[in-house]
ROPA-34136 format. One record per residue (C-alpha): y, z negated, x. Coordinates in Angstrom, 1 decimal. Last residue first. Layout:
// residues N
+--------+--------+--------+
:     c2 :     c3 :     c1 :
+--------+--------+--------+
:      Y :      Z :      X :
...
+--------+--------+--------+
***
This chain:
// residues 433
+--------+--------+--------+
:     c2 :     c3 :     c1 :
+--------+--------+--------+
:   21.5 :   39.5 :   24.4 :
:   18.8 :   37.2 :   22.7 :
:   18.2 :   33.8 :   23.9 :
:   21.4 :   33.3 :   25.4 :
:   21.5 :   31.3 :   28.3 :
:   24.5 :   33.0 :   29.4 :
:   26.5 :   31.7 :   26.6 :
:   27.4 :   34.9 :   24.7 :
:   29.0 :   32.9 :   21.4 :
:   29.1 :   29.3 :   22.2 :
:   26.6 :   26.3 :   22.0 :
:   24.9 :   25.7 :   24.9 :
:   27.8 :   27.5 :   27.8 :
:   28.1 :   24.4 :   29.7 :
:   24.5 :   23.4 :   29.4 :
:   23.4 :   26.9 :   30.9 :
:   25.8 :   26.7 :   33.9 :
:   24.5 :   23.0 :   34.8 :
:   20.8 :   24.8 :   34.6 :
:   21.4 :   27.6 :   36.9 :
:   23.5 :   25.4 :   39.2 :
:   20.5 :   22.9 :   39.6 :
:   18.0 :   26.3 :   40.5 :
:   21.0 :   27.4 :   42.8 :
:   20.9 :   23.2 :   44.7 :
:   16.8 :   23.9 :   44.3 :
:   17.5 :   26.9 :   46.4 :
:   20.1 :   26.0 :   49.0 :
:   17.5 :   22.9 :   49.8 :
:   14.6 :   25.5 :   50.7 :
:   17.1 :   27.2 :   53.0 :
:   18.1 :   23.9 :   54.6 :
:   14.3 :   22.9 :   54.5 :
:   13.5 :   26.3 :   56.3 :
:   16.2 :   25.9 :   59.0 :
:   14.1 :   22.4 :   60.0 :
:   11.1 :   23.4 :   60.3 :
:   11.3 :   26.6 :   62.3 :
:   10.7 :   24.6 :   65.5 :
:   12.1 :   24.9 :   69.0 :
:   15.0 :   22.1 :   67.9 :
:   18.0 :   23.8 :   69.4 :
:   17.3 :   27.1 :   69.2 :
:   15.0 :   27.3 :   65.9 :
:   17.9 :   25.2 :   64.4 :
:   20.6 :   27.8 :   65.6 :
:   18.5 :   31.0 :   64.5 :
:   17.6 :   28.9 :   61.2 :
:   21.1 :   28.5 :   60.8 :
:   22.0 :   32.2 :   61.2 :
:   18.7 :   33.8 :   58.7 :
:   19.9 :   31.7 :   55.7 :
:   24.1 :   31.5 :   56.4 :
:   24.0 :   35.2 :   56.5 :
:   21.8 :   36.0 :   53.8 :
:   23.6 :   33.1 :   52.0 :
:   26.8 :   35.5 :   52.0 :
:   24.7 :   37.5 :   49.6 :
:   25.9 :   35.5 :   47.0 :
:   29.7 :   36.0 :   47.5 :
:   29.2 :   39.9 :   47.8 :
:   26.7 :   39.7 :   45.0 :
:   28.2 :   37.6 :   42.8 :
:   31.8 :   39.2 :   43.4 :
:   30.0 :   42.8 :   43.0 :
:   29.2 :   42.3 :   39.6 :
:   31.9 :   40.6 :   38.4 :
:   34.5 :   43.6 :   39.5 :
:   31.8 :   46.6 :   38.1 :
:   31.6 :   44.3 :   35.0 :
:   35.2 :   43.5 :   34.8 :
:   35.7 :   47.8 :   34.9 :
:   33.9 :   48.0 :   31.8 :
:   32.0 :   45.0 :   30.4 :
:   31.0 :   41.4 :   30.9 :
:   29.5 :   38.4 :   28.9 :
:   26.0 :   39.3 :   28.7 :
:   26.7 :   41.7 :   31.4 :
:   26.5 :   39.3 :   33.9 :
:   23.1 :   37.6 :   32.8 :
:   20.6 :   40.1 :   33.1 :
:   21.3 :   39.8 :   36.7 :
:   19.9 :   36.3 :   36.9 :
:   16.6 :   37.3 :   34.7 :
:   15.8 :   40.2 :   37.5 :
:   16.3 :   37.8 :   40.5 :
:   14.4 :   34.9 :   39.9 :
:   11.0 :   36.8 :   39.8 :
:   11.6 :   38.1 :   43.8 :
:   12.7 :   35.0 :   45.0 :
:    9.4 :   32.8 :   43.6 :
:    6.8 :   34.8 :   44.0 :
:    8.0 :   36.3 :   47.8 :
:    8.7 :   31.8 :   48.3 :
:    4.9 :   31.3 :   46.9 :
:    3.1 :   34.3 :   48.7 :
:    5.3 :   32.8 :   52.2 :
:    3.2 :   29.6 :   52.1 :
:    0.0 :   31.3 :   51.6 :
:    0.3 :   33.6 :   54.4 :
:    1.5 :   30.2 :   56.4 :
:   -1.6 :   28.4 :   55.1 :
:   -3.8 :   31.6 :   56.3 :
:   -2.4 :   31.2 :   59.9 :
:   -2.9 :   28.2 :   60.4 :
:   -0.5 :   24.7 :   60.7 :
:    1.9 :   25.2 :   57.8 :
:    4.2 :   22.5 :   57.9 :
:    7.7 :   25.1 :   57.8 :
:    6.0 :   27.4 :   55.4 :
:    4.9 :   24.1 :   52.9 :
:    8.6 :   24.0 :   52.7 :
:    9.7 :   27.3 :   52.2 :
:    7.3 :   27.4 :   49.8 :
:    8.0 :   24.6 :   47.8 :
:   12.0 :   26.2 :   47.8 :
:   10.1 :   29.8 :   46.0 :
:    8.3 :   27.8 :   43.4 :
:   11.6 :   26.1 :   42.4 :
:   13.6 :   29.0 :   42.7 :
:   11.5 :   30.7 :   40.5 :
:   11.3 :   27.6 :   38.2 :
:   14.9 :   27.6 :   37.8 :
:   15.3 :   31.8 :   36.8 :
:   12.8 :   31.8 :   34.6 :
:   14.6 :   28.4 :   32.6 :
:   17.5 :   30.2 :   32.3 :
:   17.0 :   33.6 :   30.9 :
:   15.3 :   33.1 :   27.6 :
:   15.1 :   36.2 :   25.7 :
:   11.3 :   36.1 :   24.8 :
:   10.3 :   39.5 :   25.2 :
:   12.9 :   40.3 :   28.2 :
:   11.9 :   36.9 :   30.3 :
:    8.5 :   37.5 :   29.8 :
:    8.9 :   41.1 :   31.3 :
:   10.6 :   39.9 :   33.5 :
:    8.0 :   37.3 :   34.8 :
:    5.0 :   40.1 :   34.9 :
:    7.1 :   42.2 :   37.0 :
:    8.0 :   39.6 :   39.5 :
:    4.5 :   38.1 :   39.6 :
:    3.2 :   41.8 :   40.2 :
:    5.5 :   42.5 :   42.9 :
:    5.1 :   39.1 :   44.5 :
:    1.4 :   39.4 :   45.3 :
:    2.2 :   42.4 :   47.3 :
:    5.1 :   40.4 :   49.0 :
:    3.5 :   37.8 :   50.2 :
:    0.4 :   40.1 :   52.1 :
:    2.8 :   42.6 :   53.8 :
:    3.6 :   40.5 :   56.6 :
:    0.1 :   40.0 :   57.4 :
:   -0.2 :   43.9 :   58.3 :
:    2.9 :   43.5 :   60.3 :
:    2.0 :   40.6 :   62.1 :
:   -1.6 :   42.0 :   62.5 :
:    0.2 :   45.0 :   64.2 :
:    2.4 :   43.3 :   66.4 :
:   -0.7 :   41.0 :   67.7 :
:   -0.9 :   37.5 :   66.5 :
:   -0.3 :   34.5 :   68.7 :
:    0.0 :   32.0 :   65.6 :
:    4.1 :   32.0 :   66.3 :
:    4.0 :   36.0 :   65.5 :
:    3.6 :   34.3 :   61.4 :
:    7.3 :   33.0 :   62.0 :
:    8.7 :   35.6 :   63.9 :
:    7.5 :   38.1 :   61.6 :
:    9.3 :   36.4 :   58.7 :
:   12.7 :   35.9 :   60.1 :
:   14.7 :   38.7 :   59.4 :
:   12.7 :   39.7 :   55.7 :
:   12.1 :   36.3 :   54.8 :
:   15.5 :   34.3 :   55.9 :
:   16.8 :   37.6 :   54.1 :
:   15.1 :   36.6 :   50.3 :
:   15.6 :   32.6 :   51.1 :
:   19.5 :   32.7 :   51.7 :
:   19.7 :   35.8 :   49.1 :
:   18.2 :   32.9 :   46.2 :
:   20.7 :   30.1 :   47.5 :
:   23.9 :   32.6 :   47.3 :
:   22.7 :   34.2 :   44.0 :
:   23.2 :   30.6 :   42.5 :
:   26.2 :   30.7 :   44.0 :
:   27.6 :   33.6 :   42.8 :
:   26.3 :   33.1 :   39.3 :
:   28.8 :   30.3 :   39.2 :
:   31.1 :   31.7 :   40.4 :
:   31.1 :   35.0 :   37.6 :
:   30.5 :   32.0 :   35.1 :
:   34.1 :   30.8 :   36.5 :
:   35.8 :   34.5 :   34.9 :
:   38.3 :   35.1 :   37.3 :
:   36.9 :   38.3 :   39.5 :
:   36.1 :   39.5 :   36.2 :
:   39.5 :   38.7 :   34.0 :
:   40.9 :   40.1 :   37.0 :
:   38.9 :   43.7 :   37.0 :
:   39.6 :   44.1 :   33.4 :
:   37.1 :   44.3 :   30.6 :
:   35.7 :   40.6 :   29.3 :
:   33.6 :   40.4 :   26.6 :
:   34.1 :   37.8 :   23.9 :
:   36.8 :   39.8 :   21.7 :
:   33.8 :   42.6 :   21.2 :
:   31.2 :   42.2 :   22.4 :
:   29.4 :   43.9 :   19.5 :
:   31.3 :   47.0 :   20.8 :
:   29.8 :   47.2 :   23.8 :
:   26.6 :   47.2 :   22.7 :
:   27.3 :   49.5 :   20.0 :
:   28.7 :   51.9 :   22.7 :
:   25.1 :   51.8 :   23.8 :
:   22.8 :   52.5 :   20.5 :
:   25.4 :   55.5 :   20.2 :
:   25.4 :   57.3 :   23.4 :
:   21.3 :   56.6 :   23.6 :
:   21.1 :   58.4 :   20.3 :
:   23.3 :   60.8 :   20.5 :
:   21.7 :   62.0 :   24.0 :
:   18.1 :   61.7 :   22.2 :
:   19.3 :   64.1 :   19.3 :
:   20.8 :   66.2 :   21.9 :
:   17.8 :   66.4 :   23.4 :
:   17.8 :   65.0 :   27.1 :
:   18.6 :   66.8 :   30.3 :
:   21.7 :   67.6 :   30.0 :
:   22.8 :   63.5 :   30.4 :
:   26.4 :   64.0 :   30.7 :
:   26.7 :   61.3 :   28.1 :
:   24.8 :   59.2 :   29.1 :
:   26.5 :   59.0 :   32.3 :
:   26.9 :   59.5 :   36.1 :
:   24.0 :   61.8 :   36.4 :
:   22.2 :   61.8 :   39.9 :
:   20.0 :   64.3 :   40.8 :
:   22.1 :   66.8 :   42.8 :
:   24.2 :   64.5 :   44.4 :
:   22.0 :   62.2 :   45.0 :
:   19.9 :   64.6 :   46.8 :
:   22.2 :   64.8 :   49.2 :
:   22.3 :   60.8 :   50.2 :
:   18.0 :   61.2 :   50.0 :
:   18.6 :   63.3 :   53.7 :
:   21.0 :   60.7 :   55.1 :
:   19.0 :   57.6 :   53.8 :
:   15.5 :   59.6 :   55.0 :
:   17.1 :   59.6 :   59.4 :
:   17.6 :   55.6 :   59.4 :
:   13.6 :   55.0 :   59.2 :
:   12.6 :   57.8 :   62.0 :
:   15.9 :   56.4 :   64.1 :
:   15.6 :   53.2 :   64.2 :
:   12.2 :   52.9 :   64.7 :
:   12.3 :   55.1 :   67.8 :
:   14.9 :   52.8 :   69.3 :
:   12.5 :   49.9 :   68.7 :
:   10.0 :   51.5 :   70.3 :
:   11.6 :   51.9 :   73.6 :
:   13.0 :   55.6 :   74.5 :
:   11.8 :   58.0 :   77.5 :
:   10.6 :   60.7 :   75.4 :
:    8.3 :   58.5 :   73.9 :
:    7.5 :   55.3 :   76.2 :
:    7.0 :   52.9 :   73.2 :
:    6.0 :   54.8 :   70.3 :
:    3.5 :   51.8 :   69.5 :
:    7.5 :   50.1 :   67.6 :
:    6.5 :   52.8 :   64.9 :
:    3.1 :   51.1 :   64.3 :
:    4.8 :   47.7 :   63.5 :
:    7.6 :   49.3 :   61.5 :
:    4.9 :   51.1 :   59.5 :
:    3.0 :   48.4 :   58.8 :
:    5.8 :   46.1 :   57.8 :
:    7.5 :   49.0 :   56.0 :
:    4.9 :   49.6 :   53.4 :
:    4.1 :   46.1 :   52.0 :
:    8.4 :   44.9 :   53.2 :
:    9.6 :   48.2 :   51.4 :
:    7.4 :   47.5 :   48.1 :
:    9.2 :   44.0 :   48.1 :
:   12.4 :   45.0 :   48.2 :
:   11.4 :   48.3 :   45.3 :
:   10.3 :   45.9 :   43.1 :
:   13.8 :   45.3 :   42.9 :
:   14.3 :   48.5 :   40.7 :
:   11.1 :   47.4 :   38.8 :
:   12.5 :   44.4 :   37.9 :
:   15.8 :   45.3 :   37.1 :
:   14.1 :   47.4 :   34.3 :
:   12.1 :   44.1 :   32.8 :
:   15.4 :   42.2 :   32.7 :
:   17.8 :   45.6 :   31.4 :
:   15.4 :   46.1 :   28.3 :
:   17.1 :   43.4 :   26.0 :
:   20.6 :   44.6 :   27.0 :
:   20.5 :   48.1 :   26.3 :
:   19.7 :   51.1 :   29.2 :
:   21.8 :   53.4 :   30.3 :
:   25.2 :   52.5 :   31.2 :
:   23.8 :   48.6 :   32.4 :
:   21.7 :   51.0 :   35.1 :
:   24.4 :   52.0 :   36.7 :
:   26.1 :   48.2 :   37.3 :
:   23.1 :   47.2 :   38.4 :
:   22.6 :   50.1 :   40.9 :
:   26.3 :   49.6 :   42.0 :
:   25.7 :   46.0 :   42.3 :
:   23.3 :   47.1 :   45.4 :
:   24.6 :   50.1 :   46.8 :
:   28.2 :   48.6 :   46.9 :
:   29.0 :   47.5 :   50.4 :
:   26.6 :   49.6 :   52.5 :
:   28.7 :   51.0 :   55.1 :
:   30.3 :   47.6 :   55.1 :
:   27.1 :   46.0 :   55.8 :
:   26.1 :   48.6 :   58.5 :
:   29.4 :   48.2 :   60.1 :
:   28.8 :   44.5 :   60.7 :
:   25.2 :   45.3 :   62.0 :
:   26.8 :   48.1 :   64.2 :
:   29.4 :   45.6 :   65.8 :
:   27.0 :   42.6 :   66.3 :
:   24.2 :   44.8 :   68.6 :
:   27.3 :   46.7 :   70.2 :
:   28.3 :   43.1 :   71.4 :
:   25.1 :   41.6 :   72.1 :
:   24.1 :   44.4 :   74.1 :
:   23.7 :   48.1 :   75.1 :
:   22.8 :   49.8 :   71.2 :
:   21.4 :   52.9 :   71.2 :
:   19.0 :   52.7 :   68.6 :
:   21.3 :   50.9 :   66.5 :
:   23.1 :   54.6 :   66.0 :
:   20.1 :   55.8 :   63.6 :
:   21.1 :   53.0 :   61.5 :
:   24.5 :   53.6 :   61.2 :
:   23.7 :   57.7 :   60.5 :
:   21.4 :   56.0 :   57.5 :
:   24.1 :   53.4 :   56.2 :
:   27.0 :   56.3 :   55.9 :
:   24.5 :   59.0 :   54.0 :
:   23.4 :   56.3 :   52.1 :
:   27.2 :   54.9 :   50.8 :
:   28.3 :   58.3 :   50.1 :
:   26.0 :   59.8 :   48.3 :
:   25.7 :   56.5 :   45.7 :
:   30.0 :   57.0 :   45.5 :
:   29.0 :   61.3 :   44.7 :
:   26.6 :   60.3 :   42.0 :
:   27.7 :   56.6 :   40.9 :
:   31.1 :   58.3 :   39.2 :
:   35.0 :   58.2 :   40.6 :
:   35.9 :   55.2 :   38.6 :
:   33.1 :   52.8 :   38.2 :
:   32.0 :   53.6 :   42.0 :
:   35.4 :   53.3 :   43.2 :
:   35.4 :   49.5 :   41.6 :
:   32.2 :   49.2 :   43.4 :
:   33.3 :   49.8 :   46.4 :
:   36.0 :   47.5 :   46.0 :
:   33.9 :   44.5 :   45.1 :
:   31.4 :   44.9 :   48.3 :
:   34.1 :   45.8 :   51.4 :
:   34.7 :   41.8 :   52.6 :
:   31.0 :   40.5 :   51.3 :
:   29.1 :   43.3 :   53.0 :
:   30.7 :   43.5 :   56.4 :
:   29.8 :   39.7 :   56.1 :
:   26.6 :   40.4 :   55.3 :
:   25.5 :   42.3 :   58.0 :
:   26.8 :   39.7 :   60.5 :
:   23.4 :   38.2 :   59.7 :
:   21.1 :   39.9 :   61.9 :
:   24.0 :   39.4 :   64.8 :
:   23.9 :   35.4 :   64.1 :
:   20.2 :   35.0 :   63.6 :
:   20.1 :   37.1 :   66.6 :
:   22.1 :   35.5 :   68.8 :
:   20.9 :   32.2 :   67.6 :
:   17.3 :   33.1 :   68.8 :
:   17.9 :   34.1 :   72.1 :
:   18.4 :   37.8 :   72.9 :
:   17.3 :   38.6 :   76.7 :
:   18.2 :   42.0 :   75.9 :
:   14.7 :   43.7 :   76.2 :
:   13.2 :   40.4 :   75.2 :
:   14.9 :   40.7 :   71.9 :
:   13.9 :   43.8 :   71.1 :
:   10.4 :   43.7 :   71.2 :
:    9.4 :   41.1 :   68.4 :
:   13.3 :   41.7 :   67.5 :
:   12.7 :   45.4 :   66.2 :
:   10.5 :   43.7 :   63.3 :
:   13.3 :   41.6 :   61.6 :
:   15.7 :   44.4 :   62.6 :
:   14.0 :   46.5 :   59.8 :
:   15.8 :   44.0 :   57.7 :
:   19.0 :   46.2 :   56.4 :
:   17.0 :   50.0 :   57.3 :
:   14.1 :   48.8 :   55.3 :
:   16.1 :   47.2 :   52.2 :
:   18.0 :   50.4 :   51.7 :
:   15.1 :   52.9 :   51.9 :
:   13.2 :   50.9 :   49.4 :
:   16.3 :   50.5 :   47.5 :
:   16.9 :   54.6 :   47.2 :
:   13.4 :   55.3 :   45.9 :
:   13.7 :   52.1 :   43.0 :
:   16.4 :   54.5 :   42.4 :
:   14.3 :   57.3 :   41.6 :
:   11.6 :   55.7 :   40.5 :
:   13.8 :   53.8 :   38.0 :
:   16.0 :   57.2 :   36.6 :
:   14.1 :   59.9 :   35.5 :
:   10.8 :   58.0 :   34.3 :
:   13.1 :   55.2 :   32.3 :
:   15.6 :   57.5 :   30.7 :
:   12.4 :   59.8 :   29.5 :
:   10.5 :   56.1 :   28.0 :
:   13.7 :   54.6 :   26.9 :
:   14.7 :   58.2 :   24.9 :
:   11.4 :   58.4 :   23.5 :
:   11.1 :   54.4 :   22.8 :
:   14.1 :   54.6 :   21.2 :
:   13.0 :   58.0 :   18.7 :
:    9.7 :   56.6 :   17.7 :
:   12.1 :   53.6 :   16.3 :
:   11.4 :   49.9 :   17.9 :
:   11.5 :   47.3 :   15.1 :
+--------+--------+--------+
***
């Protein structure tokens, strides 16, 4: 039974720490995808076709795969505060520089740079909010941190269309303008960090010391209750074959989240739309998907069951894909991308619930970041086949049934990985962490 004293501390811990870093993500997942919208002009400017920038949109993640695991080793050492700093202030100064890109080849270099730039901010977050909050809250708290991907996409469709209206400004395109007004807030928010930002519980001045003993306590427990089953080092992390597994079931799941946010407004443009009823379309799917996503955490947390949210999300989110690629009118492609938002944003809070189930320490900060650098390989792989597909075939058909295939193959992993751990102490299908 939750003691007046828990939901205290959960409710103080909570209001300090989720908006603010649910802040950070929204200015993350803008700058990474904003590209998605720059291309309805871009691309023309350059004479871009649509492998080149499948290709160069997804260059990001490899950046992001080769510099994601030791950044967040440094983060576990040297604190989240001054690693978080570091990593926005980097990202925003890179994404003011794409508005001066000169071609295909700057155009691949800065969004390679971008994703090592970034290498971190994601798993770091996770890893972050494991020291503060205990196992059977983390699903529902994820949930509003990545509420944050979808928020971006609501707000930042609109705004990214009206921004690209600056066209003529001071003698820059509006692309280049949106660049640099949605790059400038990471550099700004990177200072804050390090003023608002505390590493650990037990640094926390600003609760009681009553509530600081508390939360200390209730989460070196946790840790503790591992015990012989919990992994610590860095190679038992990087070795452990649930920490594959996980990575490619994340793989399938970032193939469909990125094919949305780079390839989206392409895809609903198609119906001849305007830039700003693209953008104000755009923004439909993922409204509907932060409510599902909340409401399926939050399920997930009360009854404990992680496995079987995370298959039918993919599920819902691989019929959407499909229906996306048949969709012949402009409300049944709206409709279409509602069910792959749904579906992509609910599967993602019960998945990373499941790491630190079965890791700790510096293992965690290792696992962590392999199953998001490896899984969020399929955000290059998503967005560069369906560039090569859309090139060779003229249709976005085809890409979207590879993407919607990667996602059933992660819902098939999700359950193969639950019936090998049925039984033992920690399995990942837990029903109660």
């Amino acid at each position: 039974m939750t003691s007046s004293l828990e939901r205290q501390v959960l409710r103080k811990i909570s209001l300090r720490i989720v908006p603010f870093v649910m802040l950070l993500y929204f200015i993350s997942f803008i700058d990474r995808v904003n590209v998605g919208f720059a291309a309805l002009t871009m691309n023309k400017d350059f004479g871009f076709s649509s492998s080149v920038f499948g290709f160069g949109a997804g260059i990001f993640f490899l950046g992001y795969f080769l510099f994601e695991v030791p950044s967040n080793i440094i983060l576990d050492r040297v604190g989240a505060r001054l690693w978080i700093a570091r990593v926005m202030v980097t990202w925003g100064i890179i994404s003011v520089a794409f508005a001066f890109i000169q071609g295909e080849n700057s155009f691949y270099a800065l969004r390679f740079l971008l994703g090592v730039a970034e290498a971190g901010f994601f798993p770091g977050i996770i890893l972050y909010l494991s020291y503060w909050f205990p196992a059977r809250r983390r699903a529902q708290v994820v949930s509003f941190f990545m509420a944050a991907a979808p928020i971006s996409t609501v707000l930042g469709s609109p705004l990214s269309s009206a921004l690209l209206g600056m066209d003529g400004i001071m003698g820059l395109k509006g692309w280049q303008w949106m660049f640099i007004l949605e790059g400038i807030p990471a550099v700004l928010l990177g200072f804050v960090v390090l003023v608002y930002l505390t590493d650990r519980p037990e640094k926390a001045t600003w609760l009681a010391d009553d509530e600081r003993e508390w939360l200390v306590n209730t989460m070196n427990a946790e840790h503790a209750a591992k015990g012989a089953r919990a992994h610590h080092s860095v190679w038992r992390g990087l070795a452990d074959l649930r920490v594959l597994a996980l990575s490619l079931i994340y793989f399938g799941t970032s193939a469909g989240l990125y094919t949305l946010g780079i390839w989206a407004p392409q895809i609903i443009k198609q119906f001849g739309l305007s830039t700003m009823s693209v953008g104000l379309l755009n923004a439909v799917p993922p409204t509907i998907a932060i409510v599902a996503m909340i409401l399926w955490a939050r399920h997930s947390d009360r009854t404990g069951e992680r496995t079987w949210h995370v298959v039918i999300a993919c599920i819902v989110a691989a019929v959407g894909l499909a229906l996306a690629g048949v969709a012949g009118s402009v409300a049944a492609v709206v409709f279409a991308l509602s069910l792959v938002n749904v579906g992509i944003s609910s599967a993602k809070p019960p998945l990373w619930s499941m790491p630190t189930m079965f890791l700790s320490g510096s293992a965690a900060a290792a696992g962590i970041a392999t199953i998001n650098s490896i899984g969020n390989l399929g955000g290059f792989v998503g967005p560069a086949v369906i560039g090569w597909i859309k090139d060779t075939t003229g249709s976005f058909l085809g890409g979207l049934y590879v993407v919607a295939g990667l996602l059933c193959l992660s819902a098939i992993l999700t359950l193969v990985l639950a019936g090998s751990q049925r039984g033992s102490q920690g399995a990942v299908s837990s029903t109660n962490p």
